[in-house]
GUTI-690583 format. One record per residue (C-alpha): x, y, z; residue in one letter. Coordinates in pm, whole numbers, plus 50000, padded with zeros to 5 digits. Each point is the difference from the previous one (the first is absolute). Layout:
# residues N
XYZa
...
# end
This chain:
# residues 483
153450746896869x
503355005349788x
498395015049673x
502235010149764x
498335022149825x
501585017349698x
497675013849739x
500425005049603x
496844997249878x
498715036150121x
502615012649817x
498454991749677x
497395029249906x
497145003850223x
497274992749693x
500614963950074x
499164998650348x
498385020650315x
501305004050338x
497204987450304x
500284989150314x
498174967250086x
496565001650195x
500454996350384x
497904968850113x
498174999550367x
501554967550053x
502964981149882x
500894965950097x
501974975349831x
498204969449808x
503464985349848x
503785008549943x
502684981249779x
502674997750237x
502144983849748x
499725029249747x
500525023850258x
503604988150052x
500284995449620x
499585041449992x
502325003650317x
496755006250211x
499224992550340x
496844981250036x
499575002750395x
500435036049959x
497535000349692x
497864982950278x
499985024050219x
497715027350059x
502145025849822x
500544976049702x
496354993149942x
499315039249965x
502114999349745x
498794969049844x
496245017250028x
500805033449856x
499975014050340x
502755011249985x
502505007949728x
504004987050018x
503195017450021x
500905005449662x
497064990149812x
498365025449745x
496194983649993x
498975003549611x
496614988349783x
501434991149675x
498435007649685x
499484973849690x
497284994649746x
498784965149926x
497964981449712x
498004982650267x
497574968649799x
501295018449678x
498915037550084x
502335026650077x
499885019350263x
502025026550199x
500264983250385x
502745002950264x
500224985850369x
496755002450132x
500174981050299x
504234997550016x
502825017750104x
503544998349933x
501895009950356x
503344998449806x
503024978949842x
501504978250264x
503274993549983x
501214961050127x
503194995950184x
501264983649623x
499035027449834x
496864990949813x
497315027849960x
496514989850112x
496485023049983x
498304996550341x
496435008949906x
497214992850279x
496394993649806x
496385010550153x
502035029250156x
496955027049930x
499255027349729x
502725011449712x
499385022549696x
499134971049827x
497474981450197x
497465007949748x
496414989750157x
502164979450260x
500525002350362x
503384990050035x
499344972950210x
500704965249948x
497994963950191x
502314974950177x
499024973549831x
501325012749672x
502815015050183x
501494962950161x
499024983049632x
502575017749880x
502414991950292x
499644962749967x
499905000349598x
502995020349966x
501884985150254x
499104963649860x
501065013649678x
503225013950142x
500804968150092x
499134979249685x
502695023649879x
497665019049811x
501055039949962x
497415019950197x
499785028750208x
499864990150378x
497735007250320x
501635008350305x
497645004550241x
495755007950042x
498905016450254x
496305005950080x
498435034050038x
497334999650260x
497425013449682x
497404985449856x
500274999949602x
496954999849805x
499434979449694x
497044979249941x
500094996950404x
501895015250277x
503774983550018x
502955004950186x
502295022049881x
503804998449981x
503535009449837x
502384979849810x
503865010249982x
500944987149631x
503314998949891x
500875002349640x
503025006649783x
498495029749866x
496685009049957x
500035010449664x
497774980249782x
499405003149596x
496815022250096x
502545024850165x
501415004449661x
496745003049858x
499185027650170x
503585019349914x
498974994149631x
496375015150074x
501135032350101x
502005003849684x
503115016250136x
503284981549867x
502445010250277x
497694982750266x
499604970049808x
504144998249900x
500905009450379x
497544974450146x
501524971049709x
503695009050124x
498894998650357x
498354967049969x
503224989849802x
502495010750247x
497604984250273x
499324964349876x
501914990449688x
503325026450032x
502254977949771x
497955012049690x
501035037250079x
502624994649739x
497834984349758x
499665016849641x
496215005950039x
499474994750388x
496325001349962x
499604968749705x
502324981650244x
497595014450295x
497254983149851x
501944965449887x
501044997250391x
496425004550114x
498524972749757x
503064979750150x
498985002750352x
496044996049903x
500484968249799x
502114981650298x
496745014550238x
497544990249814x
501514964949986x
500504998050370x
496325011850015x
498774968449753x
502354970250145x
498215002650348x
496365006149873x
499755042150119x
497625023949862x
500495033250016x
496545011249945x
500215037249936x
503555002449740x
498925035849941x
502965021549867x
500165020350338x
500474962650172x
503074993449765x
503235010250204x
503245005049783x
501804988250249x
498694965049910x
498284996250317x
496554985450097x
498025032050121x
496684999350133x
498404971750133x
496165007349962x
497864975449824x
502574976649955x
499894961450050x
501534964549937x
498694975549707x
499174966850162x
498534979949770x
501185008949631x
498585022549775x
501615026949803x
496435015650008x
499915005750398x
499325033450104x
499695004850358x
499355041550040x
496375009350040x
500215030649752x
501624981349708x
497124993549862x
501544985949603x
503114985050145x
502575028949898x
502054983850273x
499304968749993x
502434974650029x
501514986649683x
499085041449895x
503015013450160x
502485004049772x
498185009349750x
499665031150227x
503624999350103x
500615007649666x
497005026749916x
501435015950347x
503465000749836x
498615015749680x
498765028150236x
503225008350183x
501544996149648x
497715031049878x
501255023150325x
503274991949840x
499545009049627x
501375037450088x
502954990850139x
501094973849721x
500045022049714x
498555034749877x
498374978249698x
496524982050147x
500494979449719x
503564985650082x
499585000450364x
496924978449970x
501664971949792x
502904999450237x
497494991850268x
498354975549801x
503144987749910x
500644989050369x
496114992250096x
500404972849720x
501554981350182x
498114999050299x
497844966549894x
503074977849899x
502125010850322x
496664989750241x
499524965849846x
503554992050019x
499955006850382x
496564984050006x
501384974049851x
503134995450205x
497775004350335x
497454972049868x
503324978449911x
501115006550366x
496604988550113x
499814966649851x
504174993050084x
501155006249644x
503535010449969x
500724998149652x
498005016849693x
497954979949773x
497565013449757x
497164981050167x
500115011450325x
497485029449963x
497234974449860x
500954977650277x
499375027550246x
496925010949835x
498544967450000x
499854996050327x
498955039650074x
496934992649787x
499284964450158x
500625020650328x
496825022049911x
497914974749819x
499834982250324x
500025029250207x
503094989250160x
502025023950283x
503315019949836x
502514997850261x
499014963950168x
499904989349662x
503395007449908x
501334989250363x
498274961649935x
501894996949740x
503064994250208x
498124973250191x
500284979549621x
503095005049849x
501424966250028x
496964978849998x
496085016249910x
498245003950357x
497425020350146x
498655026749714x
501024972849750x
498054975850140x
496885020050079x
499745010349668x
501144972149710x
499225027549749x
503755013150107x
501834975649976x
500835002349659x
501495033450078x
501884986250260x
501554973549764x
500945030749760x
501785017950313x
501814969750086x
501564993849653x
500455035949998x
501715004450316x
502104966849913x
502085024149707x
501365018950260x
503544994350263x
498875008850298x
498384973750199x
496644998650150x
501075012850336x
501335032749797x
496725004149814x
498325000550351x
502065023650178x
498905022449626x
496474991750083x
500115011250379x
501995031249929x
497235009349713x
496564995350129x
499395013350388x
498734973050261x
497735026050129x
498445029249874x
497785028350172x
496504977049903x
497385025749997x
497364983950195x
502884998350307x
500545037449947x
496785009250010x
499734979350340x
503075016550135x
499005035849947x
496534993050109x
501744989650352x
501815032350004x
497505027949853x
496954986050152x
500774977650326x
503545018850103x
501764969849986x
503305000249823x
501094972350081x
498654973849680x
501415032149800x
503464993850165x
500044965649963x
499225002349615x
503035021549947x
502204982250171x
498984968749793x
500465019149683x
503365009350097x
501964966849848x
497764994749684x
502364978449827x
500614977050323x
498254968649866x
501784980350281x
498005025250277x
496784990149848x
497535021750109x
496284979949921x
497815027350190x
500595022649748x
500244980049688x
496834988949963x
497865018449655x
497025020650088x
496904971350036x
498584994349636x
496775010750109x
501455032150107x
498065028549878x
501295020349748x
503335018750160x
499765045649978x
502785024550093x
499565035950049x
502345027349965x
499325012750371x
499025035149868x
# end
């Protein structure tokens, strides 16, 4: 298969992780591969096809060179702490790609660890190919996420509230290690674990602040850095995480764990799509808010490491947290801007952006279309105008404002298309997709989706069979986290 397999994280000390080997399964067959990521990692997909290659996609069997770990982490999961750890996922190894990056191979639903709690280890398809197609839509909005290469079905039935078909996903992250891995180094009160895993995670993802003169304040500065650019990404194409529990915060800056997780269609900073947020902790316009209480908790991991004195090593943390608020609505800001084909700053852009955000939900209006009809009316008002007079007096304030600006019109729109995606992963076509595959065997509506999702920002390529907003008689939309 050509892994590459070169491992650093079981050299850390064995508190903060297990070694298993995954579950064998009766019968593996492969539901989807990412060809295209496979030669990314210097893979080859035919022979990741094959027989042999599906094995080891399964958990059947293990690959040259990999060292198969459960990795420990804690997690404040709907604001409760708790010590967790891969229940359901293991980590075959680092892979390392013919440019040299360093990727964890980790296959999920691959049976029992140390950690599986009450669990069994296993994980459904149809959870399993959500998070191929929303991570690989999100990969290609340009969005930092971990990746799916491949799902591969297991011949078992998995129980939940019924009987479903069982199956493996091989996710590919930068790292695996999340704020709730540091969490649980701080838990077990020993500083030379917590120091060793802080100058691992250094070394591994942010190695030019080795030389810093407190590595561990500039540790936490990057990470707010990384989470703040995310978080915007998340916002300017409507996503919702839907479970932003600190074990499902990678340092990395990566998107981790697609469970509940859903697009906004029509506006609402309220909208809440997971069945067990029940107050809206994750809601929408909520998230961060909880970027920033996540932060605070990977700050408190740190407070050893910054300075013997609590005292001083807390205001240096608050010092840099401060900041957090100011720094995400200036890239909110700038993103919005982008949006509505501002080049320029003016102090009134934020109100005009508002504006039309709250006449967006007053009149229950989709998020992305909205934004992409605007284009259809920047010389002359046209279809949304029209339909609804009540915006055309915000489209007269646009004009004039877009007027104090150089660039011309046809620069504005190029701004526009780059901004806001011509197609999204619409839930309701998701949910039809992976009903083909888990329930009828047919992959093929599945395909077709991704393959559409592939050039988001095409607006020439229009793609109108998967554009279209859920019905607005839709029932009310729930995601589940698949366990």
């Amino acid at each position: 298969m050509h892994w590459n397999f070169h491992q650093t994280y079981t050299q850390l000390p064995t508190a903060l992780f297990s070694r298993v080997v995954p579950a064998t399964v009766p019968q593996p067959k492969l539901g989807i591969i990412n060809h295209a990521l496979a030669l990314d990692m210097g893979l080859d997909p035919e022979l990741l096809s094959s027989p042999s290659g599906i094995a080891e996609l399964a958990g059947c069997k293990v690959p040259p060179g990999a060292d198969p770990i459960a990795q420990a982490y804690a997690g404040h999961q709907f604001g409760s702490f708790t010590m967790l750890g891969d229940g359901r996922a293991i980590v075959l190894g680092e892979h390392v790609d013919p440019s040299g990056g360093r990727r964890d191979v980790q296959l999920k639903g691959s049976g029992l660890t140390p950690y599986s709690r009450s669990g069994d280890g296993k994980a459904a398809l149809g959870p399993m190919l959500r998070e191929y197609v929303i991570s690989e839509a999100m990969h290609a909005m340009g969005i930092p996420t971990t990746r799916s290469l491949a799902v591969v079905t297991t011949g078992e039935r998995v129980y939940r509230e019924t009987p479903l078909a069982g199956a493996v996903l091989t996710r590919i992250a930068l790292s695996h290690i999340r704020v709730g891995t540091f969490q649980y180094a701080a838990a077990l009160q020993d500083p030379v674990l917590l120091k060793t895993l802080a100058d691992y995670t250094i070394n591994r993802h942010f190695p030019e602040l080795s030389d810093s003169r407190i590595p561990y304040t500039a540790l936490l500065e990057a990470v707010m850095r990384r989470q703040i650019a995310l978080m915007t990404a998340w916002m300017n194409v409507g996503f919702i995480h839907g479970v932003m529990n600190t074990d499902n915060m990678a340092i990395s800056g990566e998107t981790i764990d697609y469970g509940p997780c859903a697009f906004m269609d029509r506006y609402d900073p309220a909208t809440v799509f997971s069945s067990i947020d029940r107050y809206g902790r994750y809601a929408f316009g909520n998230q961060p808010a909880i970027v920033l209480w996540n932060l605070s908790r990977f700050a408190e991991t740190l407070l050893p490491l910054v300075n013997n004195d609590r005292a001083n090593a807390v205001e240096q943390a608050k010092a840099i947290l401060s900041s957090f608020e100011q720094d995400f609505n200036d890239q909110w800001s700038h993103a919005l801007r982008k949006k509505l084909g501002l080049f320029n700053t003016e102090d009134g852009d934020r109100d005009l952006a508002e504006t039309l955000l709250e006449w967006m939900k007053l009149n229950r209006r989709d998020y992305v279309n909205t934004f992409r009809s605007l284009m259809d009316g920047m010389d002359a008002p046209a279809g949304i105008f029209i339909q609804h007079p009540s915006l055309l007096d915000w489209w007269k304030s646009w004009e004039e404002r877009r007027k104090r600006q150089s660039p011309s019109s046809e620069e504005s729109l190029r701004m526009m298309q780059r901004a806001t995606p011509a197609i999204i992963p619409r839930n309701h076509h998701v949910e039809m997709a992976l009903r083909a595959a888990s329930v009828e065997n047919d992959f093929q509506p599945l395909k077709r989706l991704i393959d559409a999702l592939q050039a988001p920002y095409s607006h020439e390529r229009l793609r109108e069979t998967y554009q279209d907003p859920a019905p607005v008689d839709a029932l009310p939309y729930y995601t589940f986290c698949g366990t």
